[in-house]
N, C-alpha and C positions, 0 to 999 in steps of 0.2 A: 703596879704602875702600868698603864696601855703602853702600846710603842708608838713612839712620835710616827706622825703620819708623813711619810714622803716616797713623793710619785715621781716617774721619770717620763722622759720624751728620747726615745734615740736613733734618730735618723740615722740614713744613711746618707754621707754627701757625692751623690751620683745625679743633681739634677735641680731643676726647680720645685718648689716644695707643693704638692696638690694640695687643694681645700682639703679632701681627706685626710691628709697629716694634721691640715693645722685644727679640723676639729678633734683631732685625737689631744693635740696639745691641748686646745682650751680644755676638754672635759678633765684632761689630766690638773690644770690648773684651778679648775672651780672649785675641783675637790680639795686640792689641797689648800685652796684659801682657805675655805669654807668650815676645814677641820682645821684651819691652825698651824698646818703643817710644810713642808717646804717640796718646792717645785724642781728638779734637775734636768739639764739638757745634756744628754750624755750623747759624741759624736761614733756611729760604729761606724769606724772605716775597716774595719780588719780585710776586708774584699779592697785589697791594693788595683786592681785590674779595671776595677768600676768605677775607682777616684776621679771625682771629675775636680777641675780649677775652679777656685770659689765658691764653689756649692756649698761650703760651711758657711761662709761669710753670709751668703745670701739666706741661708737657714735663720743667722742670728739676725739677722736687718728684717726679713717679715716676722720672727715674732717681735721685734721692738716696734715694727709699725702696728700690731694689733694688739699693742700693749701687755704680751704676756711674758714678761721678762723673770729669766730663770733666776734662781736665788742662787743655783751653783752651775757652773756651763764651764766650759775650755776658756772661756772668755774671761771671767771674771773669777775662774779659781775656785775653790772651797773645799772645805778639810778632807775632803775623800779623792783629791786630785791624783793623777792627771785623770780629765774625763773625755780624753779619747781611748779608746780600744788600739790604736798602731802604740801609743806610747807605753800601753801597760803591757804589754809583748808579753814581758817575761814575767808578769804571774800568770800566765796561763796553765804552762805545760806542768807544772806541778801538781797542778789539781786533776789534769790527764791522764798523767803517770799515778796519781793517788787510786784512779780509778781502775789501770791496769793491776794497779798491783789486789784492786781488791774483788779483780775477776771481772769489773763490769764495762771493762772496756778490752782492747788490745790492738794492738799494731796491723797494716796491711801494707805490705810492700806491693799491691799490683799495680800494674804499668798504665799509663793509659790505654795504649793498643792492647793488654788483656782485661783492659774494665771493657773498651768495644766489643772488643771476641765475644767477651759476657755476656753482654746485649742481646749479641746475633746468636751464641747458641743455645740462650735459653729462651730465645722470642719464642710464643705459640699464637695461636689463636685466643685464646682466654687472657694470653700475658705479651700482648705486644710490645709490654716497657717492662722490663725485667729489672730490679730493683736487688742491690747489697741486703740481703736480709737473713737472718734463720735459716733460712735452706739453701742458701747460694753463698754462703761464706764457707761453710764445708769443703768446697769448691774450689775456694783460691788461696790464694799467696798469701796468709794472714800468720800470726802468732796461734793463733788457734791449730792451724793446719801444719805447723812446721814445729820443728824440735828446738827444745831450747838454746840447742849450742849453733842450731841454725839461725836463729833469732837474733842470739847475742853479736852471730860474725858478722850480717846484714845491719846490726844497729853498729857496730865497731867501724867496719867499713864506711859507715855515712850513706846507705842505702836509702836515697829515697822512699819517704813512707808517712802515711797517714796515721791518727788513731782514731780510731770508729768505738760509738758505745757495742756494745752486745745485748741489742733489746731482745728480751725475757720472750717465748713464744708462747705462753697459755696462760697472762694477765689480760686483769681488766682492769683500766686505770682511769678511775673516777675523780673527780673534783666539782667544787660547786660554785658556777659562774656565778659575780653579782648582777649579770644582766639575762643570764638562761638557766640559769637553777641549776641540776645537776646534770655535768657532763660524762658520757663514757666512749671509752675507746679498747679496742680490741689490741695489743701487741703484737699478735703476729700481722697484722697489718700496717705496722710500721717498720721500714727498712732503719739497717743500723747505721746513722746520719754519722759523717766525717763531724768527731769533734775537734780534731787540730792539723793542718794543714799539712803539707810537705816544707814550704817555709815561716815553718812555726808560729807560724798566725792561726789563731782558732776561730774557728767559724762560731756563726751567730749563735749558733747553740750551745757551748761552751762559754763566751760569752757573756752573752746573758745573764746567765745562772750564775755564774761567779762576780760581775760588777755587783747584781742588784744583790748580792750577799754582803758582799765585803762594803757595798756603797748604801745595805740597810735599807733597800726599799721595801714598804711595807704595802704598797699597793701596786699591779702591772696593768694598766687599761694600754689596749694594741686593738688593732680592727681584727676584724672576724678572721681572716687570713689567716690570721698564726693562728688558727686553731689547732689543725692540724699537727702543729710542733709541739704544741699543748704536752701529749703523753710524754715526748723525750725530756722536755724540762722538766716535768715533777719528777720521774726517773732520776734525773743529775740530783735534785733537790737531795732527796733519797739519799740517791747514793753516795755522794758526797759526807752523808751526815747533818744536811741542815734543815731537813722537813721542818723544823717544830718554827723554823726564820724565814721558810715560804711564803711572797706575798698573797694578797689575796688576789684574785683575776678577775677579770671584765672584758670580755671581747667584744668588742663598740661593731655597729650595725654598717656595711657600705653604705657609701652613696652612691644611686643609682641612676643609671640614663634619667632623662626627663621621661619616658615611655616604660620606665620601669624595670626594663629588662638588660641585667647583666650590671657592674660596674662603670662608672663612670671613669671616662678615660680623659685623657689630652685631648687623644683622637676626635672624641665626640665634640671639643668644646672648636677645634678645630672645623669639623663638618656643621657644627651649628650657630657656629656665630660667639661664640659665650667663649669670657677665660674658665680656666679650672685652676691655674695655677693665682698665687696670693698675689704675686709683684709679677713683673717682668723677666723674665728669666734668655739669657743668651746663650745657647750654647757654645763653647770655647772650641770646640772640634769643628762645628758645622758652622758656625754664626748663627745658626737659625735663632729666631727668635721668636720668644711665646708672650703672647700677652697677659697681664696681669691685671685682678681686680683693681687694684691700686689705680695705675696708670688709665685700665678704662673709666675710672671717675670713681668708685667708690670709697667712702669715707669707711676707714679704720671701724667704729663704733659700728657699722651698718653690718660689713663684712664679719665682724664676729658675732652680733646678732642674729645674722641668717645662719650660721654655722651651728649656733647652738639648737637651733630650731630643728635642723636637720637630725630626726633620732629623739628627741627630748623634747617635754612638755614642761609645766609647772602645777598641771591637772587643771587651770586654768584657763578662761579664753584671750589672755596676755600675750601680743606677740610682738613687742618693742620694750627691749629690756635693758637696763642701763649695766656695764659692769657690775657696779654694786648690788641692784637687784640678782643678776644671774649669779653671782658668788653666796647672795645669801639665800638665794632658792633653788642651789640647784641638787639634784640628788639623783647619784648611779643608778638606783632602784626605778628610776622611771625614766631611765634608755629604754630605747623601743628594742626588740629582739629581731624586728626585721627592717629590713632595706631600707632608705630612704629616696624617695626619688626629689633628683635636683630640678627646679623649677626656676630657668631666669627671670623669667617676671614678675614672680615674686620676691626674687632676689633684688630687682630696681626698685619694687614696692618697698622694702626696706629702706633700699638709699634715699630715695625722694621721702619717705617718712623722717629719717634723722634728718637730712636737708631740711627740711621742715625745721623741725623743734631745736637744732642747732642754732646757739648764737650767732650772732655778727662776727661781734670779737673772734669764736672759734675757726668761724668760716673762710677768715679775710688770709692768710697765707695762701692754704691749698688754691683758693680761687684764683689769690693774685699769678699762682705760678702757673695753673691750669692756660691763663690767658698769657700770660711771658710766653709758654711755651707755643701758642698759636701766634704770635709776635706781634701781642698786643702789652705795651706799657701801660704800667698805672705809675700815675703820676703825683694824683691828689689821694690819701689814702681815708679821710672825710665823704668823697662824691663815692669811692668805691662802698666806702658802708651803707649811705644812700640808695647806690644799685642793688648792692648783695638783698636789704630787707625790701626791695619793691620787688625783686626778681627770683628770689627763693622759694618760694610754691609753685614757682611754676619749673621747676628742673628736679629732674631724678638721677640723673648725674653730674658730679661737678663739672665734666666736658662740657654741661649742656650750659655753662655759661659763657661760653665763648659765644653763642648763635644770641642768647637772653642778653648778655650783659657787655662783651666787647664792644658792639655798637657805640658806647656809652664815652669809648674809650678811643675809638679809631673810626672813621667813616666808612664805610662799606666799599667793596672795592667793585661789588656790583650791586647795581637798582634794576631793580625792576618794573621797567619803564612798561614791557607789555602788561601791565597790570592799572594800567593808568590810562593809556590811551585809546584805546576805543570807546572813553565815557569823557575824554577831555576835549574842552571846548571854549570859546572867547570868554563865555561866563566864570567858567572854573578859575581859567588865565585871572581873569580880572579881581575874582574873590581871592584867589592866595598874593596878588599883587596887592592889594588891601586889605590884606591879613597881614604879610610883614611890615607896613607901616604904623596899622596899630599893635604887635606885638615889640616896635620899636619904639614906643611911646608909652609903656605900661613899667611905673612904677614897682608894683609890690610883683616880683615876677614868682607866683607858685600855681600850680594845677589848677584851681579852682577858678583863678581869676583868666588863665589862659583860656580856660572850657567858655567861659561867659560870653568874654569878650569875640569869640569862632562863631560861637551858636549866635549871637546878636546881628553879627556881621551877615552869617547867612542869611537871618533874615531879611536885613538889611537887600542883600541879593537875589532873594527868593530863590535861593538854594534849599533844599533838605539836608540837616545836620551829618546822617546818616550817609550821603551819598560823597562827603569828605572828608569823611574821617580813613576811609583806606588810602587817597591819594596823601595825603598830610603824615599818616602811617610810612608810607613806603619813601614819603619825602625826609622821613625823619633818620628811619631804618634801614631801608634799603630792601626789605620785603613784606611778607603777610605777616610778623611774627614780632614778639614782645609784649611789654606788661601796657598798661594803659597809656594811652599818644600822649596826654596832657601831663601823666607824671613824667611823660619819658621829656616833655618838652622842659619842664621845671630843673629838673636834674644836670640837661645838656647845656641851660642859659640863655640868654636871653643873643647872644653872639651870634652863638654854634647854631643855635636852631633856625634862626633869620638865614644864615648861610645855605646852608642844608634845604630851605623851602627855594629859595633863591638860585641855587644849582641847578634842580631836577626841573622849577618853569624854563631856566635856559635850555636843558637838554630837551625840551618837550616842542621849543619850539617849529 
């Protein structure tokens, strides 16, 4: 019988959550739709010192807005509970001690000020960072280096102390990524990493390896970063006894500046205009606050669109995918092994394409609140579906219906009167003063008949069609911008638009 497929997510809550996490989520989610098998959000806070306030809550609130909701999380419980790390404390140190006792770990009582001494006097030239390892534990204050009934009186006393693995110094520790085929690493170039703290909290390393055993994960996709940690975890796997329950591994590709080079930070999205984080994120220490895709306009379906894109193909030239398509198409085997560089324009190209293909029905919340939140009401929620499908092609952010579609809703609080007057004149006056008479006398009031009845009149005037439609535009709108004057005049009524031309001939006089 195979082993049920189930993959994990496990932050850390120190912050707002980057696009990079969250494409680590989705890809951890496609798989496990895609196989059948269950998705977990496991919270690592074991690092007490870096807890930030609500950075879990906020974890769980972006992926409910990108719809990737865990089948097991803190939140909602499931048979392998609790899934934070501070609450499972105390399975830790057992499996630590299992390790000491089986030679492949052991105790180090050094102090801080002798981990620094360390530093400085084994800094050289070739090793300006000097690292706990092989040939520098010899050296200090460990179980290795002291006598047993030394050992025993330091651990009786309550001697602050760590327990570190004791990596092996002439392995080579292989395994074989599903995204880079086979990996190798040298041991003596790994230092032996703090498995459990001084207050018995164990670090990520310890961790790890023990949830995704005991919690049965059979797949680990994590970004390229943890590769590095890579050798110490199969080691624990090892040595523990659980190789043959090892999941399988995927180290997912960064995203990268838009220029290619290096990791994509805050920083950058900062220095260039763009979010990097999913939602809004405030921090509680600072206030500072970061913007989020969400908040800048983009729709849910867009934002996980472009994510999956970033690293991953379909081998196809398909690039607007509905959940359902990317659950049934998606596959590990064809992550890309290198970098992905972030591209904001392409990232709007996304939004304004679901903007597109989006219903009305789907569209008419976000939109309504987009525009509450510029302090404009909808009042009629009929005329608003009206706006939404004459106005929707033309915006690549939901912000961008405030400029497209508020109008519709509120009068503009400024006109752009220099845009009108150096071409306005007795004639002009005369033709919109005999445009609101006949536009007050016109039964069947929709686009078509409004267009007739303008262009007739012109004539009438011996005006050119063309040379009033931008004053009639700016009389409607209040600038150069929106969908057609005649649907916009249909839509606003037969009142509101009379008004509105009637305004700006007074302001012109």
């Amino acid at each position: 019988m195979s082993k049920k497929i189930r993959v994990r997510f496990a932050p850390s809550p120190t912050g707002g959550l980057h696009l990079g996490g969250v494409r680590t989520v989705l890809f951890n989610y496609l798989f496990a739709k895609k196989m059948g098998g269950d998705f977990i959000l496991r919270i690592e806070d074991t690092d007490q010192t870096r807890f930030v306030e609500g950075a879990e809550q906020y974890i769980m609130d972006t992926l409910t807005w990108c719809g990737l909701t865990p089948d097991e999380s803190p939140f909602t419980g499931g048979p392998y509970a609790p899934y934070r790390q501070s609450e499972r404390k105390a399975i830790y140190r057992q499996y630590a001690e299992r390790l000491i006792e089986s030679g492949y770990a052991y105790y180090a009582f050094d102090t801080p000020a002798e981990l620094e001494q360390m530093r400085n006097d084994f800094k050289t030239a070739e090793n300006p960072s000097p690292q706990y390892n092989h040939r520098i534990r010899e050296k200090m204050k460990n179980s290795l280096t002291l006598s047993a009934s030394e050992v025993e009186s330091l651990l009786t006393t309550g001697t602050p102390h760590v327990i570190r693995i004791k990596m092996p110094e002439h392995e080579t520790i292989t395994f074989t990524d599903m995204i880079r085929g086979e990996v190798s690493f040298q041991t003596a170039q790994v230092d032996d990493k703090v498995l459990l703290k001084a207050d018995g909290m164990p670090t990520y390393h310890l961790a790890v390896v023990v949830d995704d055993y005991l919690m049965k994960i059979s797949h680990a996709f994590r970004g390229e970063e943890w590769l590095p940690s890579a050798p110490v975890h199969i080691l624990l796997w090892k040595y523990l006894g659980w190789e043959n329950d090892m999941p399988e591994w995927a180290h997912l590709p960064l995203i990268l500046k838009p220029d290619g080079h290096g990791k994509l930070s805050k920083r950058d999205g900062d220095r260039l205009g763009f979010p990097v984080f999913a939602m809004d994120w405030t921090d509680p220490k600072t206030g500072e606050k970061t913007i989020g895709f969400k908040e800048r306009g983009f729709l849910p379906e867009a934002f996980v669109n472009l994510l999956a894109l970033l690293g991953w193909n379909d081998g196809t030239d398909q690039e607007i995918f509905s959940m359902a398509e990317l659950i049934e198409k998606f596959s590990i085997e064809r992550v890309h092994k290198a970098g992905a560089k972030f591209d904001y324009e392409k990232a709007k190209w996304f939004n304004a394409e679901w903007i597109k293909q989006s219903s009305i029905f789907s569209l008419q919340s976000s939109i309504e609140k987009v525009l509450s939140d510029a302090g404009i009401q909808v009042d009629d929620k009929e005329k608003l579906a009206k706006v939404i499908a004459l106005t929707k092609d033309r915006c690549t952010l939901l912000t961008d219906f405030v400029q497209q579609a508020g109008f519709f809703f509120k009068r503009s609080e400024t006109i752009d009167l220099a845009a009108i007057q150096p071409k306005w004149d007795t004639a002009k006056k005369a033709f919109f003063t005999a445009l609101i008479t006949a536009y007050e006398n016109v039964n069947h009031w929709e686009a078509t008949e409004l267009e007739k009845i303008c262009k007739e009149l012109a004539t009438t005037h011996q005006l050119k069609p063309g040379e009033l439609m931008l004053p009639l535009r700016i009389m409607l709108v209040g600038g150069k911008f929106g969908p057609g004057v005649f649907d916009i005049a249909a839509i606003l009524g037969k009142e509101e638009t009379v008004n509105r031309i009637q305004k700006v001939i007074a302001l012109l006089q």
